[in-house]
C-alpha positions in Angstrom: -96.5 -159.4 61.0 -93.4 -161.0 62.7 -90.7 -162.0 60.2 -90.9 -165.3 61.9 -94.7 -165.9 60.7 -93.3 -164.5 56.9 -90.6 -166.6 57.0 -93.4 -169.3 57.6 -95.7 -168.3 55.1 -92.7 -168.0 52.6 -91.5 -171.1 53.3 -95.4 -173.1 52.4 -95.5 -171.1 49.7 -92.0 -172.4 48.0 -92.7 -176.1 49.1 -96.4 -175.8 47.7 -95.2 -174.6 44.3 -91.8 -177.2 44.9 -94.1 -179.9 45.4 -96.6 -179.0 42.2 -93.6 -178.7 39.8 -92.1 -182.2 41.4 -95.4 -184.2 40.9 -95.7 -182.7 37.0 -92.6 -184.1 36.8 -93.1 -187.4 38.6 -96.4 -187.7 36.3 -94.6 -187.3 33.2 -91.6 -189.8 34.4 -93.8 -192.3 36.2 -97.2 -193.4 36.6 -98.1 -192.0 39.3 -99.8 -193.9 41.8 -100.7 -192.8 45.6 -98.0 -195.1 47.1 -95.5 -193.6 44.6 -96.2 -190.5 45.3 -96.2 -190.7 48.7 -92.3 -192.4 48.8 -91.2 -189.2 46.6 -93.3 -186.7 49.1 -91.4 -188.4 52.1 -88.3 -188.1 49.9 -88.3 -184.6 49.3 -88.9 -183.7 53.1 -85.9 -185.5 54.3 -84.0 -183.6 51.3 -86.1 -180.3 53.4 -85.0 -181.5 56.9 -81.2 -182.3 55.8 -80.9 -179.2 54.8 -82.7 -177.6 57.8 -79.8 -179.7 59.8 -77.5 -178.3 58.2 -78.5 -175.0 58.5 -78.8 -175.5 62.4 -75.2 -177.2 62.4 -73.6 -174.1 60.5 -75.3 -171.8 62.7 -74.1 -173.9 66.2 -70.4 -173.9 64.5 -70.6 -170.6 64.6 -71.9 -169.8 68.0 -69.2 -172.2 69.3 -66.7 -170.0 66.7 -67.7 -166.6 68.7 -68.2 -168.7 72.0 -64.3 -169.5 71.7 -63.4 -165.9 70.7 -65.1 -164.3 74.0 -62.9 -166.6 75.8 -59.9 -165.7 73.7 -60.5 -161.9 74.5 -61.1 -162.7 78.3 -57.8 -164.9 78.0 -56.2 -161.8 76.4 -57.6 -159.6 79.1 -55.7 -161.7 81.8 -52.2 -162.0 80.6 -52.7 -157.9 79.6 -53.3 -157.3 83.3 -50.4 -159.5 84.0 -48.3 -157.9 81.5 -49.2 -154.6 82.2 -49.7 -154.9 86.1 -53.4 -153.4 85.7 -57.0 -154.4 86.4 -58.8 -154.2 83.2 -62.7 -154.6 83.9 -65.3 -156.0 82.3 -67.9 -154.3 80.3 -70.4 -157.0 79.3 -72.3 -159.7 80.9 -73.7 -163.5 79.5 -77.0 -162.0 79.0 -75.6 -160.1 75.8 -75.6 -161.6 72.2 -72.2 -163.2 71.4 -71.4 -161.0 68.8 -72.1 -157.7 71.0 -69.8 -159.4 73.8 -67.0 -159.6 71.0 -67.2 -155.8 69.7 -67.3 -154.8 73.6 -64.0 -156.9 74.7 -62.5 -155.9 71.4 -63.2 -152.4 72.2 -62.1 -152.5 76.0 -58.9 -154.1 74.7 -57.3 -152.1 72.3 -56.7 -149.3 74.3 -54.2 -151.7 76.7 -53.2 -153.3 73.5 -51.6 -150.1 72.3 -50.5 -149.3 76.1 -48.9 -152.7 75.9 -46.8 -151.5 72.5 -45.8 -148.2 73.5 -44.0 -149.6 76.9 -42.7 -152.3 74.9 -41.3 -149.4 72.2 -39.9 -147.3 75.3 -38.3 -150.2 76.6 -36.4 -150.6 73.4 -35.5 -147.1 73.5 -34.5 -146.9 76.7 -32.2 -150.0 76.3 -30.6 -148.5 73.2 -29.6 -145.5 75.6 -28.8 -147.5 78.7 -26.1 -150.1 76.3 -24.4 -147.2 75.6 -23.9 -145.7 78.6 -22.8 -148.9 80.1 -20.4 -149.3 77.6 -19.0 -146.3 78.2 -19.3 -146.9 82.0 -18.5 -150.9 82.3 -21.2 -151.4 84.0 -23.9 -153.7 83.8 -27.5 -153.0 82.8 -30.6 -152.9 84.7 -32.4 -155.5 85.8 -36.3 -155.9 84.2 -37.8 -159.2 84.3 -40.5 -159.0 81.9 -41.1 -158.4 78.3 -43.5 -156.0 78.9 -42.2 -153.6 81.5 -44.6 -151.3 84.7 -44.7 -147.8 84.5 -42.7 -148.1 88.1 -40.2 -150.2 86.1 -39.4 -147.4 83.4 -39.8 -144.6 85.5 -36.8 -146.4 87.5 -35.3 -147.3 84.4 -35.4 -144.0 83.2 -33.5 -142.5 86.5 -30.9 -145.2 86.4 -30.6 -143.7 82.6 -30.1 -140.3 84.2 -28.1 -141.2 87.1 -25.6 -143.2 84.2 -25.2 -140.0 82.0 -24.8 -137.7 85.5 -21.5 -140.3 86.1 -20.6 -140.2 82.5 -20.1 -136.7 82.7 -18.4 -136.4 85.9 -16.3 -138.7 84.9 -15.3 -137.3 81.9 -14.9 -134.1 83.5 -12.6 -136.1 85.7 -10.6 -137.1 83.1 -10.3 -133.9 81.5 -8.8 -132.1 84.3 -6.5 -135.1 85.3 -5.5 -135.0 81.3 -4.6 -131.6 81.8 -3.3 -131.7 85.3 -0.4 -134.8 83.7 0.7 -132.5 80.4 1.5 -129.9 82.9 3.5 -132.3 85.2 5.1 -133.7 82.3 6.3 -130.7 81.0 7.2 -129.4 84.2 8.7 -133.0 84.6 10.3 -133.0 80.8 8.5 -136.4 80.2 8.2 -137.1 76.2 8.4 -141.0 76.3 5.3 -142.9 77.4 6.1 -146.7 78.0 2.5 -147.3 80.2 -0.1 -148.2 77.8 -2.9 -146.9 80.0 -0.6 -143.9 80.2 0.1 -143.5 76.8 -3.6 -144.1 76.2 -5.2 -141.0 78.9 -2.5 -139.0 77.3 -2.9 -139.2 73.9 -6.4 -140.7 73.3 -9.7 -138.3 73.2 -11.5 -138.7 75.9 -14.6 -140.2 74.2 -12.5 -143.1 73.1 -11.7 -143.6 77.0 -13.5 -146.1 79.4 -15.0 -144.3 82.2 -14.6 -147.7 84.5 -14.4 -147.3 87.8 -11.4 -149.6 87.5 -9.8 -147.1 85.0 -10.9 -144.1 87.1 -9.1 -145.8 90.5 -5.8 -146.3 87.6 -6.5 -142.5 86.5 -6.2 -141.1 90.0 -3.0 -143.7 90.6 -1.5 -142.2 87.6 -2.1 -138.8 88.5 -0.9 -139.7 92.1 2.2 -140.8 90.8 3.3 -137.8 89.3 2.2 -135.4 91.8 4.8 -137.5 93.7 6.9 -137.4 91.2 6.7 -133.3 91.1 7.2 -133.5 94.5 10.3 -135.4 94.4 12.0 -133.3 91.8 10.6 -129.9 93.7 12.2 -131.8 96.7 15.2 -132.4 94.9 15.7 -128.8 92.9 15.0 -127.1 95.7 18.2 -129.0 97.3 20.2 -128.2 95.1 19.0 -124.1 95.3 20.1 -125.0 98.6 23.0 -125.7 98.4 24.1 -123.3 95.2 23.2 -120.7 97.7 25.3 -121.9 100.1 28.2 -122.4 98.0 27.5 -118.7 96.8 27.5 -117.4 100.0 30.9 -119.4 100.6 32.5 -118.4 97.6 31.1 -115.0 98.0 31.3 -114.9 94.2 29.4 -111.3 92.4 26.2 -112.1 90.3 27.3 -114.0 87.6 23.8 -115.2 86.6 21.9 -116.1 90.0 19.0 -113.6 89.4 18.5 -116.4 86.8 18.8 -119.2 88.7 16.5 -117.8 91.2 13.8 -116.4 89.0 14.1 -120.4 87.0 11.0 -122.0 88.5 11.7 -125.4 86.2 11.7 -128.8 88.0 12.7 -130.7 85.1 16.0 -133.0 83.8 17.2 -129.4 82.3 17.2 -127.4 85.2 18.1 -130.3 87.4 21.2 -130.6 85.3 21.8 -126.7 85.2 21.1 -126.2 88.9 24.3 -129.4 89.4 27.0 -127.5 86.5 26.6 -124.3 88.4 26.9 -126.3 91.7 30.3 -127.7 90.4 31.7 -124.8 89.2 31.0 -123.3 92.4 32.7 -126.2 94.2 35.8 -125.7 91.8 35.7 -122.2 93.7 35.3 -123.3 96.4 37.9 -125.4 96.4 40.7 -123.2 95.3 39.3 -120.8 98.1 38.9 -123.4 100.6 40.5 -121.7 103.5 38.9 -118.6 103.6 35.2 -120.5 103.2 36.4 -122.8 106.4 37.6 -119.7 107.8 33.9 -118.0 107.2 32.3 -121.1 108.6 34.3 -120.9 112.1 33.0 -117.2 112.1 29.6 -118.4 112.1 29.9 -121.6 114.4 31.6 -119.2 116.9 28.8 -116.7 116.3 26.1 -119.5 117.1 28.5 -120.5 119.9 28.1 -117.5 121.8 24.4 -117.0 121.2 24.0 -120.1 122.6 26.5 -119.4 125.6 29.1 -122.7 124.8 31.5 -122.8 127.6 35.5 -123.4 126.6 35.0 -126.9 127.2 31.9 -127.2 125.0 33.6 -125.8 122.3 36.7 -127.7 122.6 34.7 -130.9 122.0 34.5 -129.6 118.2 38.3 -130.7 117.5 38.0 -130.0 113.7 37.7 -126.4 114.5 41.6 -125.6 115.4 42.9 -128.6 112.7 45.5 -126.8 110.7 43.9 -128.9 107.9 42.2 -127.6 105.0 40.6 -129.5 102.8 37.1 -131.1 101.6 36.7 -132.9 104.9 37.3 -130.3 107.2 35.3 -128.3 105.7 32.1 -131.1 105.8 32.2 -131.2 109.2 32.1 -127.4 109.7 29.0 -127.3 107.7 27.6 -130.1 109.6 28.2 -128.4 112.7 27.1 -125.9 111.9 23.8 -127.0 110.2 23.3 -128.8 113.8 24.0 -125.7 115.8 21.6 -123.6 113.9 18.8 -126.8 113.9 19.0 -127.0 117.3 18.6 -122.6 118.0 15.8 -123.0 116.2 13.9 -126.0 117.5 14.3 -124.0 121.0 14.8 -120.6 120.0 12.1 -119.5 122.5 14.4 -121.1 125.4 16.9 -119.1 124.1 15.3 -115.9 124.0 13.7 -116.4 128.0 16.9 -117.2 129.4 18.3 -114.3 127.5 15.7 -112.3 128.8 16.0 -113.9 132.3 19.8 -113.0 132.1 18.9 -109.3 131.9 16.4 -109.2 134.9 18.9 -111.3 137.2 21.3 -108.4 136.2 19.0 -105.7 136.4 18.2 -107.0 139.9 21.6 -107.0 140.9 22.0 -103.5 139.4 19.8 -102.6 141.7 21.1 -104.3 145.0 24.4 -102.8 144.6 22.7 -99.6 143.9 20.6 -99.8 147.2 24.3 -100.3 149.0 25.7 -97.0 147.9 25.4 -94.9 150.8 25.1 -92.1 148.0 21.7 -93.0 147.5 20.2 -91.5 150.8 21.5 -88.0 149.5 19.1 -88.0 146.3 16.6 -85.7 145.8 15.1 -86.3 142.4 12.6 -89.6 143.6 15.7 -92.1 142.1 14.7 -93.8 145.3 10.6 -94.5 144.7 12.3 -95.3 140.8 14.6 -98.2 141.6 11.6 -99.6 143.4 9.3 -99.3 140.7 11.8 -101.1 138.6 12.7 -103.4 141.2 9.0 -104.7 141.0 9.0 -104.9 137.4 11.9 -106.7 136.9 10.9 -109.2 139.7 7.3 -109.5 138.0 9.1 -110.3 134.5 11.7 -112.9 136.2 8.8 -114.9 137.8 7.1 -114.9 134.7 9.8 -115.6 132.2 10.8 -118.3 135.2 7.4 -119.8 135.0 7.0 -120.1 130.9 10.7 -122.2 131.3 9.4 -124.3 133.0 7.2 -124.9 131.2 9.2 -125.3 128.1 12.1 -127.4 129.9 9.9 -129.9 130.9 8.5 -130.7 127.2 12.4 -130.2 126.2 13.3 -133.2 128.8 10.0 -135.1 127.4 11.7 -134.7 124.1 15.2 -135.4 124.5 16.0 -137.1 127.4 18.1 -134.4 128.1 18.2 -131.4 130.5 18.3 -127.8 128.8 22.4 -126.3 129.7 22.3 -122.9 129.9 26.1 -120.9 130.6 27.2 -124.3 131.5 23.9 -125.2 134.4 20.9 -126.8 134.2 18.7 -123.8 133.4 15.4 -126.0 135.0 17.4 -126.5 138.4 18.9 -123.2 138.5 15.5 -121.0 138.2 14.1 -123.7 140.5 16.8 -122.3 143.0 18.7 -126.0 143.0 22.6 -124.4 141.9 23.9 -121.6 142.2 23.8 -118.9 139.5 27.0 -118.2 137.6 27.1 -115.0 136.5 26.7 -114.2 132.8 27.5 -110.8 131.4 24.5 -109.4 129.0 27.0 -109.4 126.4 27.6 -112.7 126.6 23.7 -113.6 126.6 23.5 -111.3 123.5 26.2 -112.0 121.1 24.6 -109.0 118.6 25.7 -106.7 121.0 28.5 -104.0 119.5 31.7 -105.5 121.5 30.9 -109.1 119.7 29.9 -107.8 116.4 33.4 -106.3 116.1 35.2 -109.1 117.1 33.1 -111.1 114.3 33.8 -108.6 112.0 37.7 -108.5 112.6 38.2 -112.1 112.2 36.1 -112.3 109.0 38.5 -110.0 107.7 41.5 -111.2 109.1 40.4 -114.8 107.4 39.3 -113.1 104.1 43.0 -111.7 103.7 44.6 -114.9 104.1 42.2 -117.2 101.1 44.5 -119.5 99.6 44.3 -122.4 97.1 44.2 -125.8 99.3 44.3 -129.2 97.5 41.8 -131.6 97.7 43.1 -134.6 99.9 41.8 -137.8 100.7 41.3 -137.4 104.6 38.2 -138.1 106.0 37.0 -137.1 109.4 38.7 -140.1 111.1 42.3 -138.9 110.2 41.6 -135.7 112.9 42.9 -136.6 116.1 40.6 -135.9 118.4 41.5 -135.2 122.3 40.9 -138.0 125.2 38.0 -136.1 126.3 36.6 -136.1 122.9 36.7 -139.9 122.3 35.0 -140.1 126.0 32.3 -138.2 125.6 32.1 -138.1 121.2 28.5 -136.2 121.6 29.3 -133.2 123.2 29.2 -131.6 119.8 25.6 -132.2 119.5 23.4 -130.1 120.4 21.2 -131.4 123.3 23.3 -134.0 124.4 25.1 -133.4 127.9 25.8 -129.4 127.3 28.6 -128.0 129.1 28.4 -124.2 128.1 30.5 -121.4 129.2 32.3 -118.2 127.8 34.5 -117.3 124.1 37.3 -118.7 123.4 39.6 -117.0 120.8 39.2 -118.3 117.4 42.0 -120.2 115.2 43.8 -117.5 112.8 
């Protein structure tokens, strides 16, 4: 039997015995008539079908209850897939009970309720990391628009994360080799006082206390910029003055009274500086009481560099300062300048030099050989001198053409340069080997001043000039109070090299 028709059965079978316990009662209370009895029958099933009603009512409340939670879960379905960017299907249908469409959707969504939670957690997590960083860095987080962030969205968050820390430790890295890089310069540099806050704060902060910026990186490489320069400068300026102590040793020809030290002192800073300018004082103070045998030193060597470079008389002349019976501070200034100018100028065209030295010796080897070929002698030798001359005939010829051809070359970027054509033993070297003058002729000794003949002479007058060092006072001439010839004051930059070279042969030197 169905529980329906039970139900049914049960139901008779209460109201039966309800209604024979109500009329015992209504008989006892009332007499009990048929119309009586009949209003209290119709009474108590109204009191049955009110609370049949009720029983319906509850039951619809409740269907409506569950009816509005199935829509609440399908709502909730939606804004997951929005939330979590996914399609989330549906597992039931209308033609299931309520209830079973509740446990279903309930089911279905827990699973992207806790997916929901955990990227929401490792969001969090990843922010806490990413603040960090970009407080470290100054830079601004990444963008994410949601509360509840797509797997593409931490993925990419998680890279920026990576690409952050990646710059964070370049950066420092950066930092820590500049750090190191400035407390070498400033100790090279002597620097104890640190009036730059950012400087003081690089130098003497840890680096985790440090903004890695790109604003403070740009200041960090400025800084480190700065002194580099300022390295430079000082290496700039000590080597100057090693420059000129070793000069002024070399002048003084004083014995080793502490220059392996100075040599072997690799310091740039305010101490060495200031050593480096003592020594060059005292040496000065030397100098000065041996002023006329420095000067007389110098014109040894401007005469030296004038006959390498084949000056004529007049060219030499030009250089008044070199026969002015005047010896002081001035005078000597204006034989190191010249003489600074005269060895500037060898070397910026020391190759010239060299070719028209060598040319010199093939014009005279040729010649050699011409006056050789006009000795009737010759006819009477046996010994093949004869097929020799010719062979050297050919290869002097063969080295003139070529040395001819690379000065050409080389004058013509000389007269790009200066303006100026190249004087060689008073000519224009370009128009001579271009067959436009006419040769002078110039000695090999002259062309090569090292040769034995000139290195005596040097060394005669060095020693003539040492013998006669005497103390000269300081005066207060300047290179204006040396007369200076009427040719001179025409022409004031024949001294220079490059300019309008009239070149010739020696001339004696002032005792």
């Amino acid at each position: 039997m169905d529980p329906k028709t039970i139900l049914i059965a049960d139901i008779a079978k209460v109201a039966n015995d309800t209604i024979d316990e109500l009329r015992d009662l209504w008989k006892v209370m009332y007499t009990l008539t048929p119309e009586l009895e009949e209003k209290y029958c119709k009474s108590f099933l109204a009191a049955v079908q009110s609370i049949c009603q009720d029983m319906i009512a509850m039951e619809i409340e409740k269907k409506n209850q569950m009816a509005e939670r199935v829509q609440g879960l399908i709502a909730q379905q939606g804004r997951l897939q929005e939330e979590l960017r996914e399609s989330i299907p549906l597992t039931c249908d209308d033609s299931m009970p309520l209830r079973e469409i509740i446990e279903t959707l309930n089911s279905n969504l827990e699973v992207y309720r806790q997916r929901k939670i955990e990227r929401v957690k490792k969001l969090a997590e990843l922010r806490a990391i990413e603040s960090k960083l970009c407080l470290i860095l100054a830079v601004e987080a990444k963008a994410i628009t949601s509360d509840v962030p797509s797997e593409e969205e931490l993925h990419d968050l998680q890279n920026h994360i990576e690409a952050l820390e990646i710059t964070k430790i370049e950066r420092a890295a950066q930092l820590q080799s500049v750090k190191t890089q400035l407390h070498q310069m400033m100790e090279q540099l002597e620097v104890t006082d640190h009036g730059d806050p950012f400087e003081k704060q690089v130098v003497e902060d840890a680096v985790d206390d440090f903004v890695l910026s790109v604003e403070n990186m740009e200041k960090l490489e400025d800084l480190k910029a700065k002194y580099e320069r300022l390295v430079a400068e000082a290496t700039e300026r000590i080597s100057r003055l090693q420059q000129e102590l070793e000069r002024l040793w070399a002048q003084v020809e004083t014995v080793d009274n502490g220059r392996t030290q100075f040599r072997a002192d690799d310091r740039i800073g305010k101490t060495a500086e200031l050593a480096l300018t003592n020594e060059i004082e005292r040496c000065k103070a030397v100098r000065k009481s041996m002023i006329r045998g420095v000067i007389a030193h110098l014109r040894d060597q401007i005469a030296d560099m004038w006959d390498l470079m084949c000056y004529t008389e007049e060219q030499r002349s030009a250089f008044n300062a070199y026969r002015a019976d005047l010896f002081n501070e001035d005078t000597l200034q204006l034989h190191e300048l010249e003489l600074n100018n005269l060895r500037d100028f060898y070397e910026t065209n020391k190759t010239i030099f060299d070719l028209a030295t060598r040319r010199v010796k093939y014009v005279q080897k040729l010649r050699d050989l011409d006056a050789s070929a006009k000795d009737p002698k010759r006819l009477l030798n046996r010994g093949g001198q004869l097929l020799k001359d010719e062979k050297e005939r050919k290869a002097a010829n063969a080295g003139l053409h070529k040395t001819d051809d690379q000065l050409r070359e080389l004058l013509a970027d000389f007269m790009d340069r200066t303006g100026n054509v190249f004087v060689w033993n008073g000519q224009d070297l370009l128009a001579l080997i271009s067959g436009g003058v006419h040769e002078r002729p110039v000695t090999v000794s002259q062309a090569n001043p090292k040769s034995e003949e000139n290195r005596s002479a040097v060394k005669r007058k060095r020693e003539e000039a040492e013998s006669t060092f005497i103390v000269q006072p300081l005066t207060t001439s300047t290179a204006s109070n040396i007369q200076r010839p009427e040719s001179e004051a025409q022409n004031g930059d024949w001294n220079q090299p490059g300019k309008k070279l009239i070149l010739g042969t020696k001339i004696p030197r002032p005792k």
